[in-house]
C-alpha positions as CSV (number, residue, x, y, z in Angstrom):
1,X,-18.3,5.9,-10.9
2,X,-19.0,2.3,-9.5
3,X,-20.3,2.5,-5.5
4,X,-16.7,0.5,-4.8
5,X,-13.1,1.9,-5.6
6,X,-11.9,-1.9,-5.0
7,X,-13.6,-5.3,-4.6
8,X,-11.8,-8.3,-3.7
9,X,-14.0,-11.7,-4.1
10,X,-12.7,-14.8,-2.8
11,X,-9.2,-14.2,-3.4
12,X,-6.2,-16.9,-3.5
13,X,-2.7,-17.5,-3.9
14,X,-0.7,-21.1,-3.6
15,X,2.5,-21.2,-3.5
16,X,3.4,-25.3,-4.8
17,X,1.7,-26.7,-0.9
18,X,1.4,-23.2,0.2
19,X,-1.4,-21.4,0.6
20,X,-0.2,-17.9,1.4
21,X,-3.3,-16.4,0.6
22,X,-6.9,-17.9,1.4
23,X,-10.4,-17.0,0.7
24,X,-10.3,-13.6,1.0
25,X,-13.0,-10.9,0.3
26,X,-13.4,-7.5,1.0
27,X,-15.1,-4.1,-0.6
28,X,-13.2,-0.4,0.2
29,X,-15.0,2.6,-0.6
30,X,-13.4,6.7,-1.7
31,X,-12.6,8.4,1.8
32,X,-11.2,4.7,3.4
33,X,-7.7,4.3,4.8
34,X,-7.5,0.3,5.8
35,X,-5.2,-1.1,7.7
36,X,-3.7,-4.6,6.4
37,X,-2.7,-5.6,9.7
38,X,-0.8,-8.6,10.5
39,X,2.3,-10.5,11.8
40,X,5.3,-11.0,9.1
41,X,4.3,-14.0,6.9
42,X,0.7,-13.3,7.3
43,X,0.4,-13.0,3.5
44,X,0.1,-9.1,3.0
45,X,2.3,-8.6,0.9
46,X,1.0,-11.4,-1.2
47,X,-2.0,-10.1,-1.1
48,X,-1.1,-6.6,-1.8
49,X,0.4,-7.4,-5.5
50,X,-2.3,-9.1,-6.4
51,X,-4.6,-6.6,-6.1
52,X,-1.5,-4.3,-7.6
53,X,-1.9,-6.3,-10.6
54,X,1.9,-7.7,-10.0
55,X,0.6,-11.1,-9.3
56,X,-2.0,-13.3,-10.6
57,X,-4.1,-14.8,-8.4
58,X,-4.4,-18.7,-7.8
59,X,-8.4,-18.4,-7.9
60,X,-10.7,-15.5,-7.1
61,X,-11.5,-11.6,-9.0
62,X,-10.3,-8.2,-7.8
63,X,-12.5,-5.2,-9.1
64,X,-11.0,-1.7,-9.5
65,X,-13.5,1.1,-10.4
66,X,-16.2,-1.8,-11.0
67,X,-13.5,-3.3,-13.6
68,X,-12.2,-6.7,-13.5
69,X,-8.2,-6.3,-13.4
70,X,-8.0,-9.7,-15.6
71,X,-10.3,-8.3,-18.1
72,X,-9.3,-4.7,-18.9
73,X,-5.5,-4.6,-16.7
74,X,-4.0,-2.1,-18.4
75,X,-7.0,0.5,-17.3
76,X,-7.3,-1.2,-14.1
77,X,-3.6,-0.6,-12.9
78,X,-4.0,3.5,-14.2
79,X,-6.1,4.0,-10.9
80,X,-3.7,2.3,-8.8
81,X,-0.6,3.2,-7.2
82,X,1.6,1.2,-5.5
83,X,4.7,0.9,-3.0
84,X,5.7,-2.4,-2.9
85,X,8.3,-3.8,-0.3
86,X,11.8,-2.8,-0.8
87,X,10.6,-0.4,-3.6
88,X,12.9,-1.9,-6.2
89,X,14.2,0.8,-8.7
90,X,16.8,1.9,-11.1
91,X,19.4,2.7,-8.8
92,X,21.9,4.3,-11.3
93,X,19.4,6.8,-12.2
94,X,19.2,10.0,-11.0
95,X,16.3,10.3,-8.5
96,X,14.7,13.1,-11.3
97,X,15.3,10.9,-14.0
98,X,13.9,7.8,-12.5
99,X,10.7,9.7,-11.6
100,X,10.7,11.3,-15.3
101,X,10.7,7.8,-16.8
102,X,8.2,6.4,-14.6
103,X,5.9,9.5,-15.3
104,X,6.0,9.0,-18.6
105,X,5.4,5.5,-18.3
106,X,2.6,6.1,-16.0
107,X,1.3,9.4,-17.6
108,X,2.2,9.7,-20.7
109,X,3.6,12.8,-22.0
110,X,0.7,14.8,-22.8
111,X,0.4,15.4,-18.5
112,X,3.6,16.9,-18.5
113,X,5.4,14.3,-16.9
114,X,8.0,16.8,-15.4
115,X,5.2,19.0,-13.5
116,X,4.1,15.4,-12.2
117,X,7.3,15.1,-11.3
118,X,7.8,18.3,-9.4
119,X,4.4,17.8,-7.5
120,X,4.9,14.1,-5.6
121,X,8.8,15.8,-5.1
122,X,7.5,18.3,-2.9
123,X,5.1,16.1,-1.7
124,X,7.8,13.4,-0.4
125,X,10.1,15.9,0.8
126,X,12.6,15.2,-1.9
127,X,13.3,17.8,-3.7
128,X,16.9,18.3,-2.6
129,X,18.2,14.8,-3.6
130,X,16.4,15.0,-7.4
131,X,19.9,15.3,-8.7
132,X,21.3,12.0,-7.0
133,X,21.8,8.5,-8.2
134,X,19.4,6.3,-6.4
135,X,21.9,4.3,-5.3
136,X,23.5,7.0,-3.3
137,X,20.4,7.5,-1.0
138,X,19.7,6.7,2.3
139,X,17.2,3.0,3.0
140,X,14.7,6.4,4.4
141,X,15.1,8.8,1.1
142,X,15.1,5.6,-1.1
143,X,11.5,5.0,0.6
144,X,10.4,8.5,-0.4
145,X,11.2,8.0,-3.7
146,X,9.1,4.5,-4.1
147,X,6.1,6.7,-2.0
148,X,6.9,9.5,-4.9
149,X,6.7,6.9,-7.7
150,X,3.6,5.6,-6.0
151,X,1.5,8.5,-6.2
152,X,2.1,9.6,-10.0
153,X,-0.7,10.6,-11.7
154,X,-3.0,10.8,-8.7
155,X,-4.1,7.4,-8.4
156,X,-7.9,6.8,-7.2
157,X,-6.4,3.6,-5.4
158,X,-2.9,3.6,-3.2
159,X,-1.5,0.0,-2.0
160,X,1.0,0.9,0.0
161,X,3.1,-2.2,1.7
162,X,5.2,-0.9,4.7
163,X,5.7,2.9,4.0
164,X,7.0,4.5,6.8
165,X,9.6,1.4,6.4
166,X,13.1,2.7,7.1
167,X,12.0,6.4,8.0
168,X,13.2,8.2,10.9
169,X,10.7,9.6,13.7
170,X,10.2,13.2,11.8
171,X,9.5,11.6,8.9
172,X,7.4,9.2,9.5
173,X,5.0,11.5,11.0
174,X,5.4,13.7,7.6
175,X,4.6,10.6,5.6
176,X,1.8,9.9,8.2
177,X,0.4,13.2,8.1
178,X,0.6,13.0,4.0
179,X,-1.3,9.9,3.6
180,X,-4.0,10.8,6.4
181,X,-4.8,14.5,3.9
182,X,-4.3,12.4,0.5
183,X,-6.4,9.4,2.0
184,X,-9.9,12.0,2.1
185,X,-10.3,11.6,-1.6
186,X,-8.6,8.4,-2.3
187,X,-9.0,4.8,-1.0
188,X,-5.6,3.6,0.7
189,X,-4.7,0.2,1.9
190,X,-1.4,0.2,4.0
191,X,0.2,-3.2,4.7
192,X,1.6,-2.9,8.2
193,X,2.4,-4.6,11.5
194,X,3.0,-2.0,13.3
195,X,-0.2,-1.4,15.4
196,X,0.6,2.2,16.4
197,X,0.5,3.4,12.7
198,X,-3.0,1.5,12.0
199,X,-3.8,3.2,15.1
200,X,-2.8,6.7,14.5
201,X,-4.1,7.2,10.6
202,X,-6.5,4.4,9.8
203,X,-10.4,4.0,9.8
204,X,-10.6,0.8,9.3
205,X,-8.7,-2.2,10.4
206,X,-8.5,-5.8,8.5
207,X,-6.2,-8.2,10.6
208,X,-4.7,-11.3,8.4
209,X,-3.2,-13.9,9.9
210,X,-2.0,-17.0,8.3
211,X,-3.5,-16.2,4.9
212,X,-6.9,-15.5,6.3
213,X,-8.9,-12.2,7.4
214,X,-9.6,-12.5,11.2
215,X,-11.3,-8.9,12.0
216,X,-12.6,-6.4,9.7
217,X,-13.8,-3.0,10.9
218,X,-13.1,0.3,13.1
219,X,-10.3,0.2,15.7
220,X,-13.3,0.0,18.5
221,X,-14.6,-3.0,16.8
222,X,-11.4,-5.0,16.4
223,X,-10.3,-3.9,20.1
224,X,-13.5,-5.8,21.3
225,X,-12.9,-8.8,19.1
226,X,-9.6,-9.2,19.6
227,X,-9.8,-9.3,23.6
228,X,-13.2,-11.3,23.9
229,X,-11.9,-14.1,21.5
230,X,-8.8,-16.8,20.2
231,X,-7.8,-13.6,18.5
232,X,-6.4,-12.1,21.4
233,X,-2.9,-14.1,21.3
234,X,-2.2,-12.8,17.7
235,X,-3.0,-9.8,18.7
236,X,-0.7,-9.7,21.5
237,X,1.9,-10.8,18.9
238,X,1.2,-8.1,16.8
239,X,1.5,-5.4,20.1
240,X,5.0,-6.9,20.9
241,X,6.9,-6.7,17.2
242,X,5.2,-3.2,17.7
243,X,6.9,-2.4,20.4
244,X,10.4,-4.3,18.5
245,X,10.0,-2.1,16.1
């Protein structure tokens, strides 16, 4: 297996004028859970579905397993899971059967997608709504079920943009608490701008800001950047929509 789960090299995205995305490079190992830490419009999201496959990037490569995602995507995207922002789904589907579908999509049928199924159910604490419509759920189930579709097939990668988005206290520590056990064999990226969840289950931080990495490295290291440079009044921006949230 290649020394790198994920390589991002010199990654862009233009939007017409815009460039939402610029420059950016990283490497992420097995046993990593990063941080994508930023202000709303920082370009995370962007950033996350390129490297989910879902967008193609304006110049630059992204590596998954040592493979080039352009080159060989179908293989590529088998190692990733993602939970993208607002989770879109089928909502007339039955929670089972939208997880069934996606299983089988994700799986094929030879894994048994239903024993798939059962598995990231208990997992995401959903079990008693498998027999709703989608569109019957609550904004905090409706997350669960996009984390549930999002770890299918036990992914070696997990892009996950905004997770605990629309949970309650309890369960975002349960989804917390879930993605801190899965993230010891896995490498996980978690767009966020809250600064209390980078702080609680990450080990590694990456600020962006305005399309740009800023800081890259432990919560120490990016404490000590932050205050002894220009960083420190994005950083304060980040602490207050923390403490919005």
């Amino acid at each position: 297996m290649a020394e790198y789960t994920l390589q991002v090299h010199r990654l862009q995205k233009k939007f017409g004028s815009l460039d939402a995305v610029k420059d950016i490079s990283f490497e992420a190992k097995k046993g990593q859970i990063i941080a994508l830490l930023g202000p709303n419009g920082a370009g995370k999201s962007t950033l996350m579905n390129m490297m989910s496959g879902y967008l193609v990037p304006t110049a630059g490569e992204i590596f998954v397993l040592g493979k080039n995602i352009s080159t060989v995507p179908i293989e590529c995207k088998s190692h990733i899971g993602f939970l993208p922002e607002g989770a879109p789904m089928y909502a007339d589907l039955s929670v089972k059967r939208f997880l069934l579908y996606m299983a089988e999509l994700k799986c094929g049928k030879a894994q048994k997608p239903a024993d798939e199924v059962r598995k990231v159910a208990e997992a995401a604490k959903i079990v008693d709504v498998l027999e709703q419509r989608i569109e019957t759920l609550s904004k905090g189930y409706q997350r669960r079920v996009g984390f549930a579709q999002s770890i299918l097939g036990n992914p070696d990668v997990l892009l996950l943009d905004e997770p605990t988005d629309g949970l309650d206290p309890n369960q975002k520590v349960h989804m917390r608490g879930l993605i801190t056990q899965m993230g010891k064999d896995k490498t996980i990226l978690i767009s966020t701008h809250l600064l209390d969840e980078a702080e609680s289950i990450c080990n590694r931080i990456i600020i962006i800001d305005k399309g740009e990495i800023k800081v890259d490295g432990t919560l120490d290291t990016v404490l000590k950047k932050t205050r002894s440079s220009d960083l420190d009044a994005a950083f304060k921006k980040l602490t207050t929509l923390d403490e919005k949230a």
